[in-house]
C-alpha positions as CSV (number, residue, x, y, z in Angstrom):
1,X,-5.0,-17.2,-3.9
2,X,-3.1,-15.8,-6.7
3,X,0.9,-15.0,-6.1
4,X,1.7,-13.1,-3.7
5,X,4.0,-9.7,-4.4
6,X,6.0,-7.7,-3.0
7,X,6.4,-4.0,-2.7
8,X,9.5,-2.0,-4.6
9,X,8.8,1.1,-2.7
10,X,11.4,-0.7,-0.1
11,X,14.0,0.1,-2.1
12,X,15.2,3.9,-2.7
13,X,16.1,4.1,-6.7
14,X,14.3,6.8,-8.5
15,X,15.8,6.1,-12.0
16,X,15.6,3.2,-14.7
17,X,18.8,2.1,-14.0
18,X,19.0,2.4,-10.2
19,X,15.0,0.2,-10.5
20,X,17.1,-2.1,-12.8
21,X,20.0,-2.6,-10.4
22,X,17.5,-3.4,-7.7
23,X,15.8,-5.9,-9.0
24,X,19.3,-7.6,-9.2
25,X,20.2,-6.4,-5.7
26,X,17.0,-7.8,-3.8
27,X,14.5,-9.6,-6.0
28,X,16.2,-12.0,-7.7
29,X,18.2,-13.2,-4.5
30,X,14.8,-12.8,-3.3
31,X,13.3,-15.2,-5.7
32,X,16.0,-17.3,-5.2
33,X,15.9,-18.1,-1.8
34,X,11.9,-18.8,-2.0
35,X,12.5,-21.3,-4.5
36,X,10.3,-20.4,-6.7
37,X,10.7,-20.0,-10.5
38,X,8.8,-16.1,-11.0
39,X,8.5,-13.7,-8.3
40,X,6.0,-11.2,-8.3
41,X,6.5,-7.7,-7.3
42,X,4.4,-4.5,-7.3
43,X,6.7,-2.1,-8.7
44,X,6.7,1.6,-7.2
45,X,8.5,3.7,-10.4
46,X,8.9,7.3,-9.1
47,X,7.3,9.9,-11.3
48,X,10.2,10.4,-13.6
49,X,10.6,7.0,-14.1
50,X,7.3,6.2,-15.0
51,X,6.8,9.2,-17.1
52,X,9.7,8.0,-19.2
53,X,8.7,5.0,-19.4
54,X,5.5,6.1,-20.5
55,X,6.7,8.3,-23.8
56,X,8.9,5.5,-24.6
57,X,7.6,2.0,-26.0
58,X,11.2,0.6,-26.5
59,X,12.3,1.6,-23.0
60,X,9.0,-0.5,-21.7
61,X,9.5,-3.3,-23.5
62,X,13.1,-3.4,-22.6
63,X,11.9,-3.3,-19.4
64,X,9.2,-6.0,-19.4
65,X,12.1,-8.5,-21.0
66,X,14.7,-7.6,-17.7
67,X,11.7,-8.7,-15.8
68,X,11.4,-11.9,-17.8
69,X,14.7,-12.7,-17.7
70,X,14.9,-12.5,-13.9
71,X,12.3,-14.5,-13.3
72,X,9.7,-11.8,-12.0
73,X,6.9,-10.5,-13.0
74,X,4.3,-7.5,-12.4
75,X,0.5,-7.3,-12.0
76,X,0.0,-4.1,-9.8
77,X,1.7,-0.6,-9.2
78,X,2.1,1.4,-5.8
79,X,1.5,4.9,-7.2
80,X,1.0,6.0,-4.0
81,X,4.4,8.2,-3.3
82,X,4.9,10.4,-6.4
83,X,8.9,10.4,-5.3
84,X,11.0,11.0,-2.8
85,X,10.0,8.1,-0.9
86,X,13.4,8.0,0.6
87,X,14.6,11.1,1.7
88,X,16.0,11.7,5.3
89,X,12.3,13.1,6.0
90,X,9.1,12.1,4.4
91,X,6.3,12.7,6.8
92,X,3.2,14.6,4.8
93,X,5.1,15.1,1.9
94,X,4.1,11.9,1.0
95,X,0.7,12.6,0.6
96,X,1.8,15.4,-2.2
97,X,0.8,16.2,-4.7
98,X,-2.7,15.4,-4.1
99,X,-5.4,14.4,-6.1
100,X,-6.3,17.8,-7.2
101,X,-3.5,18.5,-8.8
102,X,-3.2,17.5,-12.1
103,X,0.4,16.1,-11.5
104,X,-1.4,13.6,-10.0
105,X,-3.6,12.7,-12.9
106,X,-0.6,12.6,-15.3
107,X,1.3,10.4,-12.9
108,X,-1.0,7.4,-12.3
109,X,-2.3,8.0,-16.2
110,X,1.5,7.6,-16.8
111,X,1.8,4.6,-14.7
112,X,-1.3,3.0,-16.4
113,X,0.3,2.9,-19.5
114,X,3.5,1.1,-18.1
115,X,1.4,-1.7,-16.7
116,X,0.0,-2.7,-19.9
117,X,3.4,-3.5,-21.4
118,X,4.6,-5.5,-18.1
119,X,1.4,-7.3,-17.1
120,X,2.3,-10.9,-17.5
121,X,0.2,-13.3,-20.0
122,X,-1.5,-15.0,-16.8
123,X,-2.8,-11.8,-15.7
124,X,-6.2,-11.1,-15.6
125,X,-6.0,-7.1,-14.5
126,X,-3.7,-4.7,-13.6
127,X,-3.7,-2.6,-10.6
128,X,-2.6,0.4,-9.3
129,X,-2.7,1.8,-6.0
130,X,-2.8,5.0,-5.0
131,X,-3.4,7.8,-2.2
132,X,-6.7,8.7,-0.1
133,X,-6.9,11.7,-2.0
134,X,-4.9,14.0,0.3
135,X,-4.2,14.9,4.3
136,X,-6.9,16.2,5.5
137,X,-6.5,19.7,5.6
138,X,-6.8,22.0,3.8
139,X,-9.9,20.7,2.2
140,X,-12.9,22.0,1.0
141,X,-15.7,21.6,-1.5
142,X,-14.1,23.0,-4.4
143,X,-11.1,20.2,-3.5
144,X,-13.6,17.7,-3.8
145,X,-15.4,18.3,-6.9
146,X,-11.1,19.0,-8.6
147,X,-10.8,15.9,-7.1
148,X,-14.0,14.2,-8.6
149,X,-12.6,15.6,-12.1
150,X,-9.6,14.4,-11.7
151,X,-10.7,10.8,-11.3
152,X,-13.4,11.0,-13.9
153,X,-10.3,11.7,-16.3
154,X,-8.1,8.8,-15.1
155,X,-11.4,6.8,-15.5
156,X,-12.5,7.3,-19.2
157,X,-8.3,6.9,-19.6
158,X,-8.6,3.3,-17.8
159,X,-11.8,2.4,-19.4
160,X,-10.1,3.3,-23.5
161,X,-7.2,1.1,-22.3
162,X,-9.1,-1.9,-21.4
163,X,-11.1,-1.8,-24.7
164,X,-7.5,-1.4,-26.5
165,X,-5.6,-4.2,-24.3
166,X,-8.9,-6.8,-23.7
167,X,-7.8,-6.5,-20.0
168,X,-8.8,-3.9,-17.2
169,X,-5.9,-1.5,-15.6
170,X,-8.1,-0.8,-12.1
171,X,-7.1,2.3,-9.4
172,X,-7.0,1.5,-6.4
173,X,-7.6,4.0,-3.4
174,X,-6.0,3.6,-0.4
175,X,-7.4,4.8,2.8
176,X,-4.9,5.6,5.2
177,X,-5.1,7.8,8.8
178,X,-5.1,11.5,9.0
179,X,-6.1,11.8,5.1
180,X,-9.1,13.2,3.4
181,X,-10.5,9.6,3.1
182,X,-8.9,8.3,6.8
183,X,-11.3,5.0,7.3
184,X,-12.3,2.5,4.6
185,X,-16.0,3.9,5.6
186,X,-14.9,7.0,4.2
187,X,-13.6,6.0,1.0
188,X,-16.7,4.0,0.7
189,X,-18.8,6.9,1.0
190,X,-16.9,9.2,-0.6
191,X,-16.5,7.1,-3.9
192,X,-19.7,4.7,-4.0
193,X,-21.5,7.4,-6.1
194,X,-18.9,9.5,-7.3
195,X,-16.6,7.1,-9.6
196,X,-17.0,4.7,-12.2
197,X,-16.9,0.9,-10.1
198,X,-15.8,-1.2,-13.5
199,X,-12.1,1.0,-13.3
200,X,-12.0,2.4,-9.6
201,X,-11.9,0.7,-6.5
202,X,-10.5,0.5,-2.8
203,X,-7.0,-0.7,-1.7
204,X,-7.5,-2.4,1.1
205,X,-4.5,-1.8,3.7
206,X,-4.8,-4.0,6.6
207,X,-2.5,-2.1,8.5
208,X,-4.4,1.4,7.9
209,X,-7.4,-1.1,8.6
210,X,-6.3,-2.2,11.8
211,X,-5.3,1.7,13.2
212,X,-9.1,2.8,13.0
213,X,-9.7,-0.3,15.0
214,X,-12.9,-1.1,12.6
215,X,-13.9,-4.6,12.5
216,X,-12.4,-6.0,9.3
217,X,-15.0,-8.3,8.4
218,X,-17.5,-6.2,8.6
219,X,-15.4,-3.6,6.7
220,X,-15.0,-5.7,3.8
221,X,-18.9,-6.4,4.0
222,X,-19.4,-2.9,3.7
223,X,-17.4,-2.5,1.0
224,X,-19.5,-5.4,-0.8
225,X,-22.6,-3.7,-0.3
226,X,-21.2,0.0,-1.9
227,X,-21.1,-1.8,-5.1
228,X,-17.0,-1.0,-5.0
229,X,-14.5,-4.0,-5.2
230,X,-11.5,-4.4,-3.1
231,X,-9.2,-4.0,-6.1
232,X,-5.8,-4.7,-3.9
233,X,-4.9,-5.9,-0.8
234,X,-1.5,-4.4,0.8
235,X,-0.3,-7.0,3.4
236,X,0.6,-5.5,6.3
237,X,0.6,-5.3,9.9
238,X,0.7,-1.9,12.5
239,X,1.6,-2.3,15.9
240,X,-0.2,-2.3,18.7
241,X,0.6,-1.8,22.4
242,X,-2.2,-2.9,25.4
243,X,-0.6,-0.4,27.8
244,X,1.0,2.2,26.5
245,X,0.8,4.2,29.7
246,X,3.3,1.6,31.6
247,X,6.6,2.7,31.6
248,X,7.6,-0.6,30.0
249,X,5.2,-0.1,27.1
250,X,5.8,3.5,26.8
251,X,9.5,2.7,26.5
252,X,9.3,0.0,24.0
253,X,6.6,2.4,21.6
254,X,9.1,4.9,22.0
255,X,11.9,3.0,20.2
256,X,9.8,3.4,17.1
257,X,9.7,6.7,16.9
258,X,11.6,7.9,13.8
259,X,12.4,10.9,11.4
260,X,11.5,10.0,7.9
261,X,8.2,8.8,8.2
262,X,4.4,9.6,9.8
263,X,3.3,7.2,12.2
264,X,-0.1,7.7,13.2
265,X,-1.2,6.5,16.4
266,X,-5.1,6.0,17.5
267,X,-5.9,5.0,21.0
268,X,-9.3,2.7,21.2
269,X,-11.4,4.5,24.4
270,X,-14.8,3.6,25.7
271,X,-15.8,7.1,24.6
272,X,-14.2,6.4,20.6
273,X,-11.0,6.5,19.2
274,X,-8.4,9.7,19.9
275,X,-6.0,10.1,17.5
276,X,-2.5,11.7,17.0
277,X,-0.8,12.4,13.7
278,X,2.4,10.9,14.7
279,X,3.9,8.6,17.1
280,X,5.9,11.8,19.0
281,X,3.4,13.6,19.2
282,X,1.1,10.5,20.6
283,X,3.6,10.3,23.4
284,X,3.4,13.6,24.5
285,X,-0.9,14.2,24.3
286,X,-2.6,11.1,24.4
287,X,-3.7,10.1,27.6
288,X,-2.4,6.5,27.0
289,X,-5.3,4.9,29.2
290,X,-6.3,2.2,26.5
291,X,-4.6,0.6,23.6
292,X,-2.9,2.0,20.6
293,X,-2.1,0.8,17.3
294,X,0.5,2.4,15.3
295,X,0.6,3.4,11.7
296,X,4.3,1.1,11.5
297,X,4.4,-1.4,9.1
298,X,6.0,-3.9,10.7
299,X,7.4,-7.5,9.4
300,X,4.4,-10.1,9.1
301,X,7.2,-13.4,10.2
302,X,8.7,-11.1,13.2
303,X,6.3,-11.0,16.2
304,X,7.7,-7.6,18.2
305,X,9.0,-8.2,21.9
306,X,6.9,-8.1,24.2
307,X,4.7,-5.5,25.5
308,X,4.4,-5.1,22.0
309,X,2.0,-6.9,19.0
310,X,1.4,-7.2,15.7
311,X,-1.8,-6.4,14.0
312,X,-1.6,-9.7,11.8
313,X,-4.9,-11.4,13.4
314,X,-6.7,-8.0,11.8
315,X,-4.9,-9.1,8.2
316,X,-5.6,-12.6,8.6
317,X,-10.0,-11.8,9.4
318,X,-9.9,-9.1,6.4
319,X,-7.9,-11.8,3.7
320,X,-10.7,-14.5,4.9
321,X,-13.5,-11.9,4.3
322,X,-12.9,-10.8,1.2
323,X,-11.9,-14.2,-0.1
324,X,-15.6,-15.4,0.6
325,X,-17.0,-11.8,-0.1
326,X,-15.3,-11.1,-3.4
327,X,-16.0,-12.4,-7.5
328,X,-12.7,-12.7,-7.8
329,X,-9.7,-13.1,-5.3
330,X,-7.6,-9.5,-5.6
331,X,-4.1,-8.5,-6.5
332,X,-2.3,-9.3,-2.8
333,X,0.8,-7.3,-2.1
334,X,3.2,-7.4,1.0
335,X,3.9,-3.3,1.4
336,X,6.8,-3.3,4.4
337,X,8.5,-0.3,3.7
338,X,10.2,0.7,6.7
339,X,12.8,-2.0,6.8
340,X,15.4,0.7,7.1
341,X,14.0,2.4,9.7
342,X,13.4,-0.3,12.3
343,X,14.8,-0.2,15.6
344,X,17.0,-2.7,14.5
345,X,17.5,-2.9,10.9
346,X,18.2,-6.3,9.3
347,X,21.1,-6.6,7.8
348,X,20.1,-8.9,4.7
349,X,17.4,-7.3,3.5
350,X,16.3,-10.1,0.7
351,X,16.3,-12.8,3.4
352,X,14.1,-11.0,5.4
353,X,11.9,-10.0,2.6
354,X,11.4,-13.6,1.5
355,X,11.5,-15.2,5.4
356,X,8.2,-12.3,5.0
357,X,7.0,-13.9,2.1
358,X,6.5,-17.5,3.4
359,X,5.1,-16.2,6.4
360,X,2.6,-14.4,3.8
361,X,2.3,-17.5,2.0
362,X,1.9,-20.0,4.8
363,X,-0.9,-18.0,6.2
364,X,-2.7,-16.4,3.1
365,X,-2.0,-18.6,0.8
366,X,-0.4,-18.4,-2.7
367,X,3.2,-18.4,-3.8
368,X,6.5,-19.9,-2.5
């Protein structure tokens, strides 16, 4: 498998100099503590930065040689959060704006010309990532077909670049609960006939995955047959509690619970899946008979205390499908973002980011 990355959006600088500082903060101590001679990251550059990277081809190449220098390098984008990633409280902001807006468009356009001046000589593609559209609601027709437009544009943009370049710059959508497109099955259907396959594709988020409690293989078999590739693979894990209505598992779900960010929570019933937009409300309306999985990315290397799991079997079955499934093995990217916002934050940050990494590359394969 190709080198594993990991995400930026871990790390709350929204200008050039704050992403530059970073980099020296975590990713070369990072980097150094794996071992390894290059690092690679996928870089999350909030919407300012990434604009003004954009209109600027000194600033990008500047840019490209502090990532030399450091020893790291970048193959994909998470142009998923537009900015303000870290604020006290994210929740559905997140998710703005959406996909019919056209700040959207000029955003991940934006980003796609950034890529080109940092992909490294080894790299075969660049990817970006990037929401399920919207939440849910509102939605309507009319959002649909803005939102078709909007992706036809980014398309023909993607597909001029890769005839300018000689390589590809591929979106890639990322399911996740509670949006527009909340299962992989939905994306699927949603794009299969609606986008051009060559420059658009699916992000494949094992820990979204794992919350609609779909089979993964099968998922990634589905996929296949859609004619859409899995562009990127986020590496992550949800959690996941086998008796939430015990007071013990009720109490340790509970700790979880936390301001800044939405954690979905579906609970697996004979009768389908129930689902709850956050772990708060979960608590209060779900009838806790069965199991949950919750939208919290949680380190891949640290098993949570018992009554709790990991979703990390579900990660393992989707890598191993779409490594026998695909053409060609997909950018693979380690997205644990809520670090900060554990029960029990770490306190070195880049050791537990790499101690993540060689639990990513022991079991998946690839770098350090």
């Amino acid at each position: 498998m190709s080198s594993i990355a990991y995400c930026t959006n871990v790390h709350p600088a929204e200008d050039l100099a704050g992403v530059v500082a970073q980099l020296d903060r975590y990713a070369v101590p990072v980097r150094e503590e794996l071992g390894v001679d290059t690092l690679a990251l996928g870089l999350w550059l909030a919407e300012p930065v990434a604009r003004g990277l954009a209109a600027d081809g000194t600033a990008r190449r500047r840019l490209a040689a502090d990532l030399r220098t450091r020893g790291l390098e970048v193959s994909t984008l998470n142009a998923f959060p537009y900015g303000g990633f870290h604020h006290d409280v994210v929740k559905h902001s997140v998710y703005e704006p959406p996909w019919t807006d056209h700040r959207r468009t000029g955003y991940t356009i934006a980003c796609a010309v950034v890529l080109a001046d940092l992909l490294p000589d080894s790299a075969d593609y660049g990817s970006i990532s990037t929401l399920p559209l919207a939440w849910r609601e509102p939605w309507s027709r009319a959002d649909d077909a803005r939102a078709q437009a909007s992706l036809d544009i980014v398309g023909r943009f993607l597909r001029d670049e890769a005839a300018r370049h000689g390589r590809p710059i591929r979106l890639a959508v990322e399911p996740e609960p509670g949006c527009v497109l909340d299962t992989v099955a939905d994306a699927v259907s949603w794009l299969a006939d609606r986008v051009d396959h060559d420059h658009i594709g699916i992000c494949l988020d094992t820990c979204h995955l794992a919350v609609s409690f779909a089979d993964p293989a099968e998922t990634v078999k589905a996929i296949r047959r859609s004619g859409l590739s899995v562009v990127k693979v986020q590496a992550s894990a949800a959690l996941e509690v086998a008796e939430p209505g015990t007071e013990e598992g009720r109490r340790a779900i509970a700790a979880f619970a936390e301001p800044r960010y939405l954690h979905q929570v579906r609970e697996n019933t004979p009768g389908g899946v129930l689902a709850a937009d956050d772990l708060p409300e979960a608590l209060d309306t779900l009838p806790a008979a069965h199991p949950w999985r919750v939208h919290f990315h949680v380190p891949l290397h640290a098993r949570p205390a018992a009554p709790l799991t990991s979703t990390t079997d579900v990660l393992l079955t989707a890598v191993d499908a779409v490594r026998s499934t695909a053409d060609a093995v997909p950018h693979v990217e380690v997205e644990t973002y809520t670090w900060n916002v554990l029960p029990d934050p770490v306190d070195d940050l880049a050791a537990g980011i790499a101690a993540e990494l060689r639990w990513a590359a022991d079991h998946l394969g690839g770098v350090a």
